[in-house]
N, CA, C and O of each residue as an XYZ file, in Angstrom:
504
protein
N    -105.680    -31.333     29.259
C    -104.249    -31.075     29.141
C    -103.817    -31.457     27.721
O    -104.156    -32.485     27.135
N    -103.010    -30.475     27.242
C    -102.933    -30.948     25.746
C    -101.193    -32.514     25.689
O    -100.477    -33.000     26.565
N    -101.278    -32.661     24.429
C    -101.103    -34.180     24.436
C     -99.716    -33.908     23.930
O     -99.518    -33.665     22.739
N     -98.545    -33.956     25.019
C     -97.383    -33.291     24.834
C     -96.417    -34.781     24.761
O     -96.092    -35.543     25.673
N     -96.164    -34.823     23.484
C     -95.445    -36.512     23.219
C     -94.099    -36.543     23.967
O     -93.765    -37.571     24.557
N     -93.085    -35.126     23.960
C     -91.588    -35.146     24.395
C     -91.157    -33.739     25.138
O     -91.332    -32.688     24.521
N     -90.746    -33.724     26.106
C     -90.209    -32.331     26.119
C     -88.498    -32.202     26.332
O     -88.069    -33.096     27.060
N     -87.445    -31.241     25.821
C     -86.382    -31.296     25.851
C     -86.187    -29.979     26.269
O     -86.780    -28.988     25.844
N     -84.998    -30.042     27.448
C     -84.399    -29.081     27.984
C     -83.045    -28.574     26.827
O     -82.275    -29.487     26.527
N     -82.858    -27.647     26.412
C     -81.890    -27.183     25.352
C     -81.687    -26.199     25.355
O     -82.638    -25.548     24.922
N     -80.695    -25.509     25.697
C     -80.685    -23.921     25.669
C     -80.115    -23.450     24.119
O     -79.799    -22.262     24.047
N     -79.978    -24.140     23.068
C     -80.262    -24.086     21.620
C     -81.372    -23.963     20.687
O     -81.628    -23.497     19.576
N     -81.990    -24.687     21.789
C     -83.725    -24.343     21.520
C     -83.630    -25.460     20.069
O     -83.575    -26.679     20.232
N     -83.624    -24.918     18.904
C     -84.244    -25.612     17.564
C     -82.467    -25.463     17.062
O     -81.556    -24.652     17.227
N     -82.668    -26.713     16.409
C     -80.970    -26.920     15.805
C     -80.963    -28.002     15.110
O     -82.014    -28.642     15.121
N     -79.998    -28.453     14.434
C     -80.093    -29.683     13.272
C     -80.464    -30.983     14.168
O     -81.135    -31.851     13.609
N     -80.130    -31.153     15.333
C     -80.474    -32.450     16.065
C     -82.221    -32.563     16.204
O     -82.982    -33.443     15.802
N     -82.491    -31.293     16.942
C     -84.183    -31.274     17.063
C     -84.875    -31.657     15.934
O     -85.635    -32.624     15.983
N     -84.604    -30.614     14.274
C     -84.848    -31.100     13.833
C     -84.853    -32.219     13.125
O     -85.983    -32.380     12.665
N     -84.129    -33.071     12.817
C     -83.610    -34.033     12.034
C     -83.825    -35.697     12.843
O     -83.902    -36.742     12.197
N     -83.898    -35.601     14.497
C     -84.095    -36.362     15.210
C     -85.629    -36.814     15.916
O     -86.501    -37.670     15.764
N     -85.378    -35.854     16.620
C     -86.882    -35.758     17.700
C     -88.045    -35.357     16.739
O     -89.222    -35.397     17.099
N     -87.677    -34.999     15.593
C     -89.245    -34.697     15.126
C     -89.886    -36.168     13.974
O     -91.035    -36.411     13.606
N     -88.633    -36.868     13.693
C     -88.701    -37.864     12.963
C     -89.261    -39.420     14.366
O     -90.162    -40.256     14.295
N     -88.433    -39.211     15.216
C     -88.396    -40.316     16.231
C     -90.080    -40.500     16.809
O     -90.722    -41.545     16.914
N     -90.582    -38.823     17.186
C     -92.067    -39.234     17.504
C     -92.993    -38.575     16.557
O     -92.422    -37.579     16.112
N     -94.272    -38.717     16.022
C     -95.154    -38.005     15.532
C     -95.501    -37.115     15.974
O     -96.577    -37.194     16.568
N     -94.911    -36.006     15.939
C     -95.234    -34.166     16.756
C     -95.771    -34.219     15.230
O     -95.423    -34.770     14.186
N     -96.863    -33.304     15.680
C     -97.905    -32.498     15.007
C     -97.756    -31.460     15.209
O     -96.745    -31.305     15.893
N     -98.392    -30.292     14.904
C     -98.724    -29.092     14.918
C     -99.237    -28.939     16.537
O     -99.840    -29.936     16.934
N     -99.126    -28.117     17.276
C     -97.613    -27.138     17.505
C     -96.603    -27.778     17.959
O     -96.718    -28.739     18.719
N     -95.238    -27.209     17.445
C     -94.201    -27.412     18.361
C     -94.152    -26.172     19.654
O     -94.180    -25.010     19.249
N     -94.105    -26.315     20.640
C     -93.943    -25.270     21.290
C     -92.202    -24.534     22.245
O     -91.237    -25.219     22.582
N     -92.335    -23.365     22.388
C     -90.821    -22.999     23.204
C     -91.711    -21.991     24.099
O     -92.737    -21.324     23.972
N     -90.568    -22.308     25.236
C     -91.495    -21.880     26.397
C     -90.297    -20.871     26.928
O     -89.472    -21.387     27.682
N     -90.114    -19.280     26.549
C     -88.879    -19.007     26.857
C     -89.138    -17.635     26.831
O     -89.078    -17.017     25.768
N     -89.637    -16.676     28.702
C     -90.007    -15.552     28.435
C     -89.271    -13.489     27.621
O     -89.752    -12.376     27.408
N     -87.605    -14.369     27.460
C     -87.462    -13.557     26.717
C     -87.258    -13.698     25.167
O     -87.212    -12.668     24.494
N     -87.155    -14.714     24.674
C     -87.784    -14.921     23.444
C     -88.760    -14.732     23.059
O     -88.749    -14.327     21.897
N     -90.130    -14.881     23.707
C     -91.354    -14.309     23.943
C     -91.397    -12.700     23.430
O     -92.354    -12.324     22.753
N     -90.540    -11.969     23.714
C     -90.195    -10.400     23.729
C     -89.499    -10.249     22.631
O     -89.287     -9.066     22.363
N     -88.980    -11.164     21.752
C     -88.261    -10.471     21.276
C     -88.736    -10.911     19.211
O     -88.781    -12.058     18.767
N     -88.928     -9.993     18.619
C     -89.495    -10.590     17.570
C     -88.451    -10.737     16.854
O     -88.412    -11.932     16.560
N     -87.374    -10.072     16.298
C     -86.731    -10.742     15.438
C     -85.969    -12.162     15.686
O     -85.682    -12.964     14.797
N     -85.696    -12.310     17.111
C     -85.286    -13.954     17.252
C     -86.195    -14.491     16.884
O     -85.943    -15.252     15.949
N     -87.735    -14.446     17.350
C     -88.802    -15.301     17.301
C     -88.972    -15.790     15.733
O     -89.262    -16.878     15.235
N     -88.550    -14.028     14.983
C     -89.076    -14.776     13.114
C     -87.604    -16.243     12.626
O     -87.675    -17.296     11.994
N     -86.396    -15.479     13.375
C     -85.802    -16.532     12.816
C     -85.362    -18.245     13.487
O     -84.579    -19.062     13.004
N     -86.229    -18.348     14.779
C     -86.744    -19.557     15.249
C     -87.945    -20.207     14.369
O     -88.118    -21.365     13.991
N     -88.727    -18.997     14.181
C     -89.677    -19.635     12.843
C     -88.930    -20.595     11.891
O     -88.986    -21.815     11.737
N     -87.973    -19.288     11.111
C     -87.660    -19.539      9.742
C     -86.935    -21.043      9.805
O     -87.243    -21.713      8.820
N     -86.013    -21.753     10.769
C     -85.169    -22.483     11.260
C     -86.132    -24.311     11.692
O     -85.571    -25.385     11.908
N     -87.961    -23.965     11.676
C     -88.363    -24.909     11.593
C     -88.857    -25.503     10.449
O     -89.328    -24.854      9.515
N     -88.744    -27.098     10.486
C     -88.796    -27.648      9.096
C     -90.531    -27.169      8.295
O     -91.527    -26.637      8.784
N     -90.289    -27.558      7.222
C     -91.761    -26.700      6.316
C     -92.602    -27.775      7.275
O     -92.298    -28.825      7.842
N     -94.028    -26.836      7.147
C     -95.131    -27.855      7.743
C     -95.492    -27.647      8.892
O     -96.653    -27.672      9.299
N     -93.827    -27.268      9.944
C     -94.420    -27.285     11.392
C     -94.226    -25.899     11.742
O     -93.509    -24.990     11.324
N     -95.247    -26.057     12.801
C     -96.025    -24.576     13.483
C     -94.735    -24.355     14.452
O     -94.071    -25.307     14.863
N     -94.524    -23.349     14.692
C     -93.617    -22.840     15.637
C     -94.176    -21.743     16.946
O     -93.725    -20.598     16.988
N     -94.911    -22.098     17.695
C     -95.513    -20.928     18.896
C     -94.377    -20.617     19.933
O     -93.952    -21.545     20.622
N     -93.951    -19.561     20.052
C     -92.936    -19.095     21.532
C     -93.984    -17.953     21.976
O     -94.498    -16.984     21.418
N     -94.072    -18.797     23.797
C     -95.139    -18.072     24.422
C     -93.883    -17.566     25.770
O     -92.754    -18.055     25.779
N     -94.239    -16.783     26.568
C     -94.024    -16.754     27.997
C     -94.503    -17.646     28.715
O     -95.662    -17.984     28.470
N     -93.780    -18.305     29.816
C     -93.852    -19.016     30.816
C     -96.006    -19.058     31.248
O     -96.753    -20.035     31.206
N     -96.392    -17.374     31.662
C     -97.690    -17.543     31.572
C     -98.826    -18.166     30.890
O     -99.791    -18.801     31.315
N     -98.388    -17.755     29.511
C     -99.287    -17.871     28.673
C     -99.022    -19.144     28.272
O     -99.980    -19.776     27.826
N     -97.775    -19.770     28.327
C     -97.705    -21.625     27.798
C     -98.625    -22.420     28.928
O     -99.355    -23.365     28.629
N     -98.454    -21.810     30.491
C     -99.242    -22.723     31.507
C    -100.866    -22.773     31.025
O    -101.504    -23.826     30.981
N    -101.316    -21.694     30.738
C    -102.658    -21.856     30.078
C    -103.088    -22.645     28.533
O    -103.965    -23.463     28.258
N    -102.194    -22.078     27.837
C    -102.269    -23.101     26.803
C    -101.807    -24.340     27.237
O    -102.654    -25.172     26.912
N    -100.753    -24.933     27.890
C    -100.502    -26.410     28.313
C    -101.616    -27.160     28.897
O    -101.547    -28.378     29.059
N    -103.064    -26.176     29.350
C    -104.001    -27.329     30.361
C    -104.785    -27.358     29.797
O    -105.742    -28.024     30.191
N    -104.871    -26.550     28.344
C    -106.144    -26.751     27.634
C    -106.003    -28.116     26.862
O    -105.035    -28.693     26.367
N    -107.664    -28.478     26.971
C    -107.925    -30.001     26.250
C    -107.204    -29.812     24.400
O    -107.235    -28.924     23.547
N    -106.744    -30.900     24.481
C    -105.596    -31.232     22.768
C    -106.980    -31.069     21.706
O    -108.200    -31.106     21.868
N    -106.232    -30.907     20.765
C    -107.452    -30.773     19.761
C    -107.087    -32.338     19.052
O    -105.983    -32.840     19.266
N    -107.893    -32.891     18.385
C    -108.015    -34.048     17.487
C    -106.465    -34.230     16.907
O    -105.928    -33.491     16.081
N    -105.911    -35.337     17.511
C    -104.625    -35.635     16.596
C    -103.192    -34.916     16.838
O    -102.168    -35.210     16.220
N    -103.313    -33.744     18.022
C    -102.333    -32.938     18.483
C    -101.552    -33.632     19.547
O    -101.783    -33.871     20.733
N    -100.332    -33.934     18.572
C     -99.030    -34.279     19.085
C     -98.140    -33.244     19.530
O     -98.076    -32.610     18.477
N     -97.096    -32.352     20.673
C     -96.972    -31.763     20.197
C     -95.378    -31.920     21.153
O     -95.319    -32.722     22.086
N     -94.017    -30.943     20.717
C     -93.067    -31.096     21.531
C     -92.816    -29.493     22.718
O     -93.304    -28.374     22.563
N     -92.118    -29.870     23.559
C     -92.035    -28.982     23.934
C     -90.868    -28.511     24.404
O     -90.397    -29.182     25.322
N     -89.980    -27.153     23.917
C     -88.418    -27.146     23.715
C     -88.506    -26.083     25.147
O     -89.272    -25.120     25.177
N     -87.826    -26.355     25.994
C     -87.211    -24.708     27.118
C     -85.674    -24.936     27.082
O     -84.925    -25.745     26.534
N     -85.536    -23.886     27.889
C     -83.693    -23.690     27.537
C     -83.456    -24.025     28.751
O     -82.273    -24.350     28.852
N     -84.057    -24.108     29.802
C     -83.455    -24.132     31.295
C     -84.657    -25.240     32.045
O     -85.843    -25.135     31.733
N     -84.329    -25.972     32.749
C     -84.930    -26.830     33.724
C     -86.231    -26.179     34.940
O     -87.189    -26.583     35.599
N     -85.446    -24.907     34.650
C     -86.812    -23.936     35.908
C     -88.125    -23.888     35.215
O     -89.158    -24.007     35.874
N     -88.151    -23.722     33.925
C     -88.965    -23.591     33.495
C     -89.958    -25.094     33.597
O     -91.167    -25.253     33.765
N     -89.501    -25.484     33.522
C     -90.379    -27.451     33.376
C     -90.538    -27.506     35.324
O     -91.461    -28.063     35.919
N     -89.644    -26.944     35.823
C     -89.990    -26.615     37.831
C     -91.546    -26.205     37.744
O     -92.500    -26.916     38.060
N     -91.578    -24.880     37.235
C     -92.795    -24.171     37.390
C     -94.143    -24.874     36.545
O     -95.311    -24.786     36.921
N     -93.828    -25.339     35.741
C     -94.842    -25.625     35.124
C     -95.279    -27.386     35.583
O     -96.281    -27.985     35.192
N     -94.419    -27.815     36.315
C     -94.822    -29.159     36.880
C     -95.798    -28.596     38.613
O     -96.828    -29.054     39.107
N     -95.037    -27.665     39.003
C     -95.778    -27.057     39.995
C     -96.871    -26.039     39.495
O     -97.031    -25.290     40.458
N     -97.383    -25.789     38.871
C     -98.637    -25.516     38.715
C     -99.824    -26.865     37.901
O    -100.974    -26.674     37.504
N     -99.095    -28.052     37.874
C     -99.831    -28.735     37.416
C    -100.084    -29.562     35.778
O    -100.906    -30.352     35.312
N     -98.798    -28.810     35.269
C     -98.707    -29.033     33.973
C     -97.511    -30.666     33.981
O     -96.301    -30.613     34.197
N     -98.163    -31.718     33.739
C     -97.595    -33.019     33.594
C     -96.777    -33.032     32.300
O     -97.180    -32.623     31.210
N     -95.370    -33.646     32.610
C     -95.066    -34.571     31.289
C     -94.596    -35.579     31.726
O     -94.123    -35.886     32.820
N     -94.833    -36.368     30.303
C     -94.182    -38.095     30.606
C     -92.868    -38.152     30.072
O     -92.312    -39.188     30.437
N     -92.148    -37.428     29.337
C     -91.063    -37.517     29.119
C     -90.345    -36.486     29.273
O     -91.077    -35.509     29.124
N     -88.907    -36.062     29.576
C     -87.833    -34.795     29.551
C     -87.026    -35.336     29.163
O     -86.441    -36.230     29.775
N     -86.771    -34.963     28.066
C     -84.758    -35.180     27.813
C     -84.360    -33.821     27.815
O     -84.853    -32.759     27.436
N     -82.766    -34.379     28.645
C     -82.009    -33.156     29.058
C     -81.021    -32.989     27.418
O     -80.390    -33.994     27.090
N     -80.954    -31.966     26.651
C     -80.311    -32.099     25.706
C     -78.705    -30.870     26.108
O     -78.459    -30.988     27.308
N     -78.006    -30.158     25.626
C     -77.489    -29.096     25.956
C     -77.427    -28.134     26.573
O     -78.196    -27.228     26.250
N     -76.501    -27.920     27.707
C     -76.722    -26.938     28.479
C     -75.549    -26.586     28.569
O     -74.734    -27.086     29.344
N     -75.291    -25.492     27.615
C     -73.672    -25.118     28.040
C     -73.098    -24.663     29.220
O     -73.715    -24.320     30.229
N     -71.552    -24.674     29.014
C     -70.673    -23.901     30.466
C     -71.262    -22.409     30.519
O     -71.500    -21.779     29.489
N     -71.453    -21.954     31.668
C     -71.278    -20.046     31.552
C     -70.709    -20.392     33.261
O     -70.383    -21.417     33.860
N     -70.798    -19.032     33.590
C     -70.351    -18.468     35.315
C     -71.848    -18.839     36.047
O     -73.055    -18.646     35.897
N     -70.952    -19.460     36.875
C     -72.092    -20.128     38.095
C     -72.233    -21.400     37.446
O     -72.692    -21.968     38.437
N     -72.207    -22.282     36.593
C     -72.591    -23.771     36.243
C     -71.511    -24.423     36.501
O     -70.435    -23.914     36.186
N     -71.551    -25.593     37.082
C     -70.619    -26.959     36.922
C     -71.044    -28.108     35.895
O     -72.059    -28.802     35.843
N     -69.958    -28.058     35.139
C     -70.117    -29.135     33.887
C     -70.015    -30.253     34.466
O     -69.267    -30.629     35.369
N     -71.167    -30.992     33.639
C     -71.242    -32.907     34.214
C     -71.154    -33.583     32.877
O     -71.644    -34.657     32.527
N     -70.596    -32.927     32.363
C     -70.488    -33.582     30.795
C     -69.883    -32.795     29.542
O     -69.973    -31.574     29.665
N     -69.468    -33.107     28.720
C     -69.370    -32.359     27.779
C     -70.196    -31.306     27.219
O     -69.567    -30.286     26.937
N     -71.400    -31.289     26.992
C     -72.530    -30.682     26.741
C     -73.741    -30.034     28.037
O     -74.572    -29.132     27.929
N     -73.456    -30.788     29.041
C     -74.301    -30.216     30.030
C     -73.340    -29.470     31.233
O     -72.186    -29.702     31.593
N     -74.158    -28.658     31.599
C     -73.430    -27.807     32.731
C     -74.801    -26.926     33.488
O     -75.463    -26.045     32.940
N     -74.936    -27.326     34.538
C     -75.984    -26.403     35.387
C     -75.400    -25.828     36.862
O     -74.240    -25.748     37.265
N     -76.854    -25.409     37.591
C     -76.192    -24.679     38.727
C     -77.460    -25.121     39.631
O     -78.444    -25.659     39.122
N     -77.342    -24.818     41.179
C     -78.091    -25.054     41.659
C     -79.708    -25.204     41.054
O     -80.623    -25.529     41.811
């Protein structure tokens, strides 16, 4: 299982907090990962989620599938890595197929239709 230091729920995905905070607070290495199957699809978001990470770090956005397989493969030497989704289902499925983490922070989840806000910044739904 690769050696996943933090994972954060954010439906901002990468933003001045991610970077400027969470990447300073733990030693993430190469990859950062986003686990988000229509971002996955879509390349011009994907180049400018690239462009938006600090120099140095790797940026991979996989589909839900293809992160569960990369998530169980053995870490390579020294691979720290974070892991950003926008929604909580996603960290559902991937704890039910077996994919562990030791940490989640819930970061932003805005208001839309169907969510109840529990905070200024968070708002979910069933």
């Amino acid at each position: 299982m690769k050696n996943i230091l933090v994972t954060r729920i954010d439906d901002r995905l990468i933003h001045g907090q991610v970077v400027t905070a969470w990447i300073k607070q733990y030693p993430i290495q190469d990859p950062r990962q986003f686990i988000d199957n229509e971002l996955s699809r879509n390349k011009l978001m994907e180049r400018i989620y690239k462009a938006a990470a600090p120099v140095g770090v790797e940026v991979m956005i996989m589909d839900q599938e293809h992160a569960e397989i990369f998530l169980k493969e053995a870490p390579l030497a020294k691979e720290h890595i974070m892991v950003l989704v926008k929604v909580p289902q996603v960290l559902e499925r991937l704890l039910q197929s077996g994919v562990g983490f030791d940490k989640i922070i819930l970061g932003g989840m805005g208001a839309k239709p169907g969510r109840k806000t529990f905070n200024k910044n968070v708002s979910a739904n069933e």
